[in-house]
C-alpha positions in Angstrom: 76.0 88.3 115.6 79.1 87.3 114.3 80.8 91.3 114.1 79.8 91.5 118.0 83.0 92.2 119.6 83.6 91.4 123.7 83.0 94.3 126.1 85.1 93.5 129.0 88.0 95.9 129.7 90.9 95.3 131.4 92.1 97.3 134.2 94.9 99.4 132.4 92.4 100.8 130.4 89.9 102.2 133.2 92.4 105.0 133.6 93.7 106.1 130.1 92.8 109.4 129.8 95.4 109.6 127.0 93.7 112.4 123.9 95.4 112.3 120.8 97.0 115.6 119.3 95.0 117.1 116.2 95.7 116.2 112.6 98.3 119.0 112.2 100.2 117.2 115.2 100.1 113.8 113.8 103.6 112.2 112.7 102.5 108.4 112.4 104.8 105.5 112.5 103.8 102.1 110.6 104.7 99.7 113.3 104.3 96.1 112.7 104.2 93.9 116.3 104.5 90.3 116.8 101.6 89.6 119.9 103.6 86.6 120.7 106.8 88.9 121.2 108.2 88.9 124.6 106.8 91.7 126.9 110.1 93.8 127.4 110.7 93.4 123.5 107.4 94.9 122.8 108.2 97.7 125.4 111.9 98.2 123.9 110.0 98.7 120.5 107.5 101.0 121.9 110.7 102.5 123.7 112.8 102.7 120.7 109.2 104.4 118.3 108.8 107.1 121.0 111.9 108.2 120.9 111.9 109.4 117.7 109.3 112.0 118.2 106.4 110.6 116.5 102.8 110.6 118.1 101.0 108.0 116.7 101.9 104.9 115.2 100.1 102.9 112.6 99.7 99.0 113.9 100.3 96.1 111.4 99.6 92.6 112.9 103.1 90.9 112.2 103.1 88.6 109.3 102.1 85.2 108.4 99.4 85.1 111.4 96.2 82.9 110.8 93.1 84.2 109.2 94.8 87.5 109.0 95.8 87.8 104.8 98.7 90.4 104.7 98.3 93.1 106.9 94.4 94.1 106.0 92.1 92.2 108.3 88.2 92.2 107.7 86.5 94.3 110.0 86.9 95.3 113.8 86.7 91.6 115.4 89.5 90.6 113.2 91.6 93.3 114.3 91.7 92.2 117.6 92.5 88.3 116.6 95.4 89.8 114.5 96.7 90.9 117.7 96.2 88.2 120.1 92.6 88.9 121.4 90.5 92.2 122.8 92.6 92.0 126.1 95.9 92.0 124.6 94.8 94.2 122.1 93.6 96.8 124.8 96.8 96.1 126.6 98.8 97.4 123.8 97.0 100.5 123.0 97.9 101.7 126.7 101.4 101.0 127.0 101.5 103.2 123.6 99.8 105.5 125.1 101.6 105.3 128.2 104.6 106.4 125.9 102.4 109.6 123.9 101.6 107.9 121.3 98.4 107.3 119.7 97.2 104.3 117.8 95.6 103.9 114.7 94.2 100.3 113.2 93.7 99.3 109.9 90.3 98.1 109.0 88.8 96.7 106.2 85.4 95.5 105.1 86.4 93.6 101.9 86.3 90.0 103.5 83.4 88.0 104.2 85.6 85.2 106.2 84.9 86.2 109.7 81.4 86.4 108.7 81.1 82.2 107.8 78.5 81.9 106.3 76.8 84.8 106.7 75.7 87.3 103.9 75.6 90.9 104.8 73.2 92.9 102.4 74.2 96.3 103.3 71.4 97.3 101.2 69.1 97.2 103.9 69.0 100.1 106.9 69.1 97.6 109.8 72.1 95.6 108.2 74.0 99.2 107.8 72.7 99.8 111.1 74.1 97.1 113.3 77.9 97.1 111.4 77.9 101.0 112.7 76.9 100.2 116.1 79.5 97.8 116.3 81.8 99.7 114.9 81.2 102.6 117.7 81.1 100.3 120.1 84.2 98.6 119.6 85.8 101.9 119.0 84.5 103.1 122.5 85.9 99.5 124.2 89.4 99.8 122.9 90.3 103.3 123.1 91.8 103.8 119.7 92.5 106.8 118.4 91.9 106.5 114.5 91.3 104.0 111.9 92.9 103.7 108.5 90.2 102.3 106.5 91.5 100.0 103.1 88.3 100.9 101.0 88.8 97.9 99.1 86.7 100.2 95.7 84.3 101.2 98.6 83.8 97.9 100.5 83.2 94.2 99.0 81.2 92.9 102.0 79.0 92.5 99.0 79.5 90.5 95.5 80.0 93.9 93.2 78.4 92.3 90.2 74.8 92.9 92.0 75.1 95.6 94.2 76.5 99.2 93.3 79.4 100.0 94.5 77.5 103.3 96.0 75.9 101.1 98.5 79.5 100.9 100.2 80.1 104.2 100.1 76.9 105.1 101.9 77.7 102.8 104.6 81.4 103.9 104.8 79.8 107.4 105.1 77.2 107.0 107.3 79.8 105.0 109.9 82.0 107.9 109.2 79.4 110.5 110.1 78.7 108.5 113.5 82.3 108.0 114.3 82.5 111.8 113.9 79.3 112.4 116.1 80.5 110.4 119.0 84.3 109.9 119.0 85.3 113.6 117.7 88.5 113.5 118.4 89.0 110.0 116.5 91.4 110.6 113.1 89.1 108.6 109.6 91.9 107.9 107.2 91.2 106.7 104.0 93.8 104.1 101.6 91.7 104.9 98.0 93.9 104.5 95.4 92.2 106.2 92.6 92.8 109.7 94.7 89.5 110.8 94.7 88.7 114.3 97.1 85.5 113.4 97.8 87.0 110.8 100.4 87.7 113.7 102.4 84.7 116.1 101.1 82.4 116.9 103.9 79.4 117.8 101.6 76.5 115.6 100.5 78.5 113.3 98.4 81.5 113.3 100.5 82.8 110.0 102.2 83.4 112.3 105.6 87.0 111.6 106.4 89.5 113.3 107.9 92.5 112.7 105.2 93.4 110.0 102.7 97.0 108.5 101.7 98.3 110.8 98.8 99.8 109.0 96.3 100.4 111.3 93.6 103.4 112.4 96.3 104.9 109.2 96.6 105.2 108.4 92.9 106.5 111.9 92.2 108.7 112.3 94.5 110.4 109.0 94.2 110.7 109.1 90.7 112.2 112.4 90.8 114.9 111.6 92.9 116.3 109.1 90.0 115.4 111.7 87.8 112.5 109.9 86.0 110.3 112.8 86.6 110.6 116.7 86.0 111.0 119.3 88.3 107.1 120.7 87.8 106.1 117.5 89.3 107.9 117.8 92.8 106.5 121.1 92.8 102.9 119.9 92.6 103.6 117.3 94.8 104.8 119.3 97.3 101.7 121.3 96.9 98.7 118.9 96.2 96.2 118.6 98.7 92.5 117.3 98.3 91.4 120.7 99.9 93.2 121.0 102.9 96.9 121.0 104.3 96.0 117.9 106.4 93.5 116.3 104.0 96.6 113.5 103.0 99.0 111.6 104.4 102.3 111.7 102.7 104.9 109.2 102.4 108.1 108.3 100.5 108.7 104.2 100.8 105.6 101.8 100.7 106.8 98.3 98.9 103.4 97.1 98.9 101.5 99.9 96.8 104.8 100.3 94.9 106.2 96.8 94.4 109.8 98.3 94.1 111.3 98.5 97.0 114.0 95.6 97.9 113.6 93.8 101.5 115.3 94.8 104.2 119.1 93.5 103.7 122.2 93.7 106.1 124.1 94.7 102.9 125.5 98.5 103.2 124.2 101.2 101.1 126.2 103.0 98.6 126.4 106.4 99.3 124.0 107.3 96.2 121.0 105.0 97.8 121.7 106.5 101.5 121.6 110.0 100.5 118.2 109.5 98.1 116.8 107.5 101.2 117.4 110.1 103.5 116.5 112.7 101.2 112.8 111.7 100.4 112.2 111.2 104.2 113.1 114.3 104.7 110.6 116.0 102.2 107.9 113.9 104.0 108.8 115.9 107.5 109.0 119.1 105.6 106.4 118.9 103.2 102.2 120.2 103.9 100.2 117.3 105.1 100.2 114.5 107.7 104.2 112.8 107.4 103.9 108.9 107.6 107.3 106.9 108.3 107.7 103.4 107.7 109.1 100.7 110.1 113.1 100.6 109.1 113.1 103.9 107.4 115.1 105.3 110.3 117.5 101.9 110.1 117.8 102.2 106.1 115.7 99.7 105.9 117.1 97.5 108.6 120.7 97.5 107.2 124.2 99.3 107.5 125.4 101.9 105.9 129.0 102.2 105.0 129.8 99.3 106.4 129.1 100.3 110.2 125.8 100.0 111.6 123.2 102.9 110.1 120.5 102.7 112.7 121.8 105.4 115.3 123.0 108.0 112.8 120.0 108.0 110.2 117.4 107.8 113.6 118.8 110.9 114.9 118.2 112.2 111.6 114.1 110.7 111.9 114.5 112.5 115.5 116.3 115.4 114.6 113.7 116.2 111.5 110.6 115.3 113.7 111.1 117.8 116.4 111.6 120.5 113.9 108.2 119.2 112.1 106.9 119.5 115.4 108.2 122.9 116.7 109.9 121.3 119.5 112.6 124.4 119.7 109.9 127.3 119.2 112.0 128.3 115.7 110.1 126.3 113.2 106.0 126.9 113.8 105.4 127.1 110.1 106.1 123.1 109.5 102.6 123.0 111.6 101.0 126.0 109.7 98.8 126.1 106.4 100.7 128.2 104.6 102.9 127.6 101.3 105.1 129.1 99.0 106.6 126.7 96.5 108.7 129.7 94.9 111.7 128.1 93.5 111.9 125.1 91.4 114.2 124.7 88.5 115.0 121.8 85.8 118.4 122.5 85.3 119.9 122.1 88.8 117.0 120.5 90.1 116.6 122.5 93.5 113.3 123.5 94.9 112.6 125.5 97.6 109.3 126.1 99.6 108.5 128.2 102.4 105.9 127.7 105.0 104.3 129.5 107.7 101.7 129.6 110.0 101.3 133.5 110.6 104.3 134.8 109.4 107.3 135.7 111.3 111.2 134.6 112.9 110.3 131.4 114.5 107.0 130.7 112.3 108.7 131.2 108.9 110.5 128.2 107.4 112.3 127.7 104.3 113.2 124.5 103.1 115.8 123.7 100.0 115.9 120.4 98.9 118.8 119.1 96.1 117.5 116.3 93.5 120.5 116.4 92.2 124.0 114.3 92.4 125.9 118.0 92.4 126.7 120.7 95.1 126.4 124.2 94.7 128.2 126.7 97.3 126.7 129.7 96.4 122.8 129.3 95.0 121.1 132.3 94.7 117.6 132.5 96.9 115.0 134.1 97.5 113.7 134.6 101.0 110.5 136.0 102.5 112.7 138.5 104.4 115.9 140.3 105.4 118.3 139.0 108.1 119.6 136.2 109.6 118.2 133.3 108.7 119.7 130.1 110.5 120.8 126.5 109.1 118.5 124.1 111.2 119.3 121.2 109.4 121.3 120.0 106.9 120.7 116.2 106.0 124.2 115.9 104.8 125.5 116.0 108.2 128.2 113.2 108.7 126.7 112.5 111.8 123.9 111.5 110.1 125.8 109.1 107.9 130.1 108.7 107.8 129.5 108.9 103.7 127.6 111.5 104.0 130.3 114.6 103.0 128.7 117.3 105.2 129.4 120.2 102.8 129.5 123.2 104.6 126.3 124.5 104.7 125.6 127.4 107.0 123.4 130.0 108.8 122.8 133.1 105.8 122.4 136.7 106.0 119.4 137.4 103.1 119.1 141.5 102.3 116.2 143.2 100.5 117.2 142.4 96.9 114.4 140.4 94.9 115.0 137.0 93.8 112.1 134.2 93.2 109.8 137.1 93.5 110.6 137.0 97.5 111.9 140.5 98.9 115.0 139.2 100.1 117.6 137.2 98.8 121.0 135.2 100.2 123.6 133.0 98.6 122.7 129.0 100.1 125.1 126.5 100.6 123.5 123.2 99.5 125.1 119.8 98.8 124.3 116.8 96.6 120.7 115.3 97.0 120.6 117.4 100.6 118.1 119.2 101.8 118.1 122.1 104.1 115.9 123.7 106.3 116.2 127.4 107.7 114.6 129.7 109.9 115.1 133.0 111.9 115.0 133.3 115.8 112.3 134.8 117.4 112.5 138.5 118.2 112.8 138.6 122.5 110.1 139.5 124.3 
């Protein structure tokens, strides 16, 4: 059949024991690779992904390729022609995983050209049947580690005029509920642009996957940081889920959903651009939900900034933010937890502050601050969860970051028991111009 995919492995993947971390440890990367690239280039950019932190990355066949229309390919057999065959294909997956990093596909069944010919009544059992069974198997053969699955209005494998549309969601539910039966540890992502929870419900109606790109985040938060949207709406951003912290994927850049965002250029950002850039990647890494970076974010889209190159200062602001996401220094656990507190958000100055926590406590509690707004304020008045020191962990207005950036002298804060935000405690914060800042106490010693 023309969805059989081959079964042959090749040696490097005999021994990949690699395991994927759990949805709260995702940090995916949207990585688009060229097969025809030069093996030490495709290890530099493995290289170069890895060392930012993240642990998994999200593969785009690079442009232009044949039979492959943008970067959604028609089921799994077109995956591996996007990227140069099963063997390569397998090849790739290992030396990611060699690195930590998981790998995620996009798949999408909304393209009958692989198929020739061929007309695919999913209608019928056995036609449903053998496109899951493929799908497992090919899943099993290649060792991938989650899918992100375009549901193209729930699949157009069939003309829509004659079939209902519910006929693709019961086939993209009952693959999901195999996937989940044999490959547990497997992430389902959904791209469904009309936001819709049952995507990730798990009862009788529910498409059965894990999480689902949120876009109500993206729109709000971008459109907030030019001030086209009001402050109520980053809070519900911040807070929106579709039932679960880890039930979306958040993001702050995506030109194609968008249609807005300029191509890379070697032009230099003005300091306005850099610091709403920055900014917005930052509320993705502190935010509730599974962060998603896009390839150049770290390199401001691939250009300079300030007139020397950007790349090294804004990625060790990807790196710096990742590790905190991830608890790399034992003082930010929360970033992982379930909990959160969006307790301050006002119009006026257009500051918000959340805090989040996964059982409460120094090193678990985190409050972030994030500025929207071209001003700085040296003493804002905060509320905090409780009394003490509570220390400056990051401040993305650190020249280091950027030489436009003015580092304003943000600092570690003592907070005292006097109510503000309805929080016991309170402190004066530091904060500069579309900065955001992220603070949390050291654990007590053992």
């Amino acid at each position: 059949m023309a969805l059989s995919v081959s079964t042959r492995r090749r040696d490097a993947m005999l021994d990949d024991s690699f395991v994927a971390p759990p949805l709260a440890g995702l940090v995916i990367y949207q990585l688009r690779i060229d097969p025809a690239a030069a093996p030490e280039l495709r290890a530099a950019t493995l290289d170069n992904v890895a060392a930012l932190g993240v642990t998994a990355i999200e593969l785009l066949p690079a442009p232009n390729l044949a039979d492959t229309p943008e970067h959604y390919v028609p089921a799994h057999v077109a995956v591996e022609r996007a990227f140069g065959g099963a063997n390569a294909l397998r090849e790739l997956i290992a030396e990611a995983h060699h690195r930590g990093l998981a790998v995620i596909v996009n798949i999408a069944y909304q393209s009958a050209d692989p198929l020739g010919d061929v007309v695919l009544d999913i209608t019928q059992d056995s036609v449903r049947s053998v496109i899951v069974r493929e799908a497992l198997r090919w899943l099993r053969d290649t060792h991938v580690d989650g899918v992100r699955h375009d549901m193209g209005a729930y699949t157009d494998l069939v003309d829509a005029t004659s079939v209902a549309r519910s006929v693709g969601w019961q086939l993209i539910r009952e693959m999901n509920a195999s996937i989940r039966e044999e490959h547990s540890n497997i992430v389902l992502i959904a791209l469904d642009d009309r936001g819709d929870a049952r995507v990730t419900s798990m009862d009788g109606s529910g498409a059965l996957f894990h999480t689902q790109w949120d876009m109500q985040f993206v729109h709000a938060i971008r459109e907030s940081l030019d001030g086209r949207r009001p402050m109520a709406d980053v809070r519900d951003a911040i807070g929106s889920s579709f039932g679960d912290t880890y039930s979306r994927v958040i993001y702050a850049h995506c030109a194609e959903l968008i249609g807005r965002e300029p191509a890379p250029t070697m032009e230099a950002l003005d300091w306005e651009s850099a610091k709403r850039v920055t900014l917005g990647v930052s509320m993705v890494l502190t935010s509730p939900g599974i962060p998603l970076l896009f390839q150049g974010q770290e390199l401001a889209h691939g250009g300079e900034v300030g007139g020397t190159a950007g790349g090294a200062g804004l990625s060790d602001l990807v790196r710096d933010l990742v590790r905190l996401r991830r608890n790399w220094y034992d003082t930010s656990r929360g970033l992982l937890g379930h909990g959160l507190d969006v307790f301050h958000c006002e119009e006026e100055s257009r500051v918000v502050a959340w805090h989040r926590w996964a059982d409460i406590g120094p090193g678990d509690d985190v409050i972030v601050v994030a500025n929207l707004s071209g001003n700085f304020y040296p003493a804002y008045p905060l509320g905090f969860p409780d009394d003490g020191l509570w220390r400056l962990r990051f401040s993305s207005d650190d020249a280091r970051y950027c030489s436009l950036f003015g580092e304003h002298p943000s600092a570690d804060v003592e907070a005292t028991f006097r109510p503000v935000d309805a929080q016991p405690a309170s402190a004066e914060v530091s904060i500069g111009p579309y900065s955001l800042l992220v603070f949390s106490q050291d654990r007590w010693p053992v």
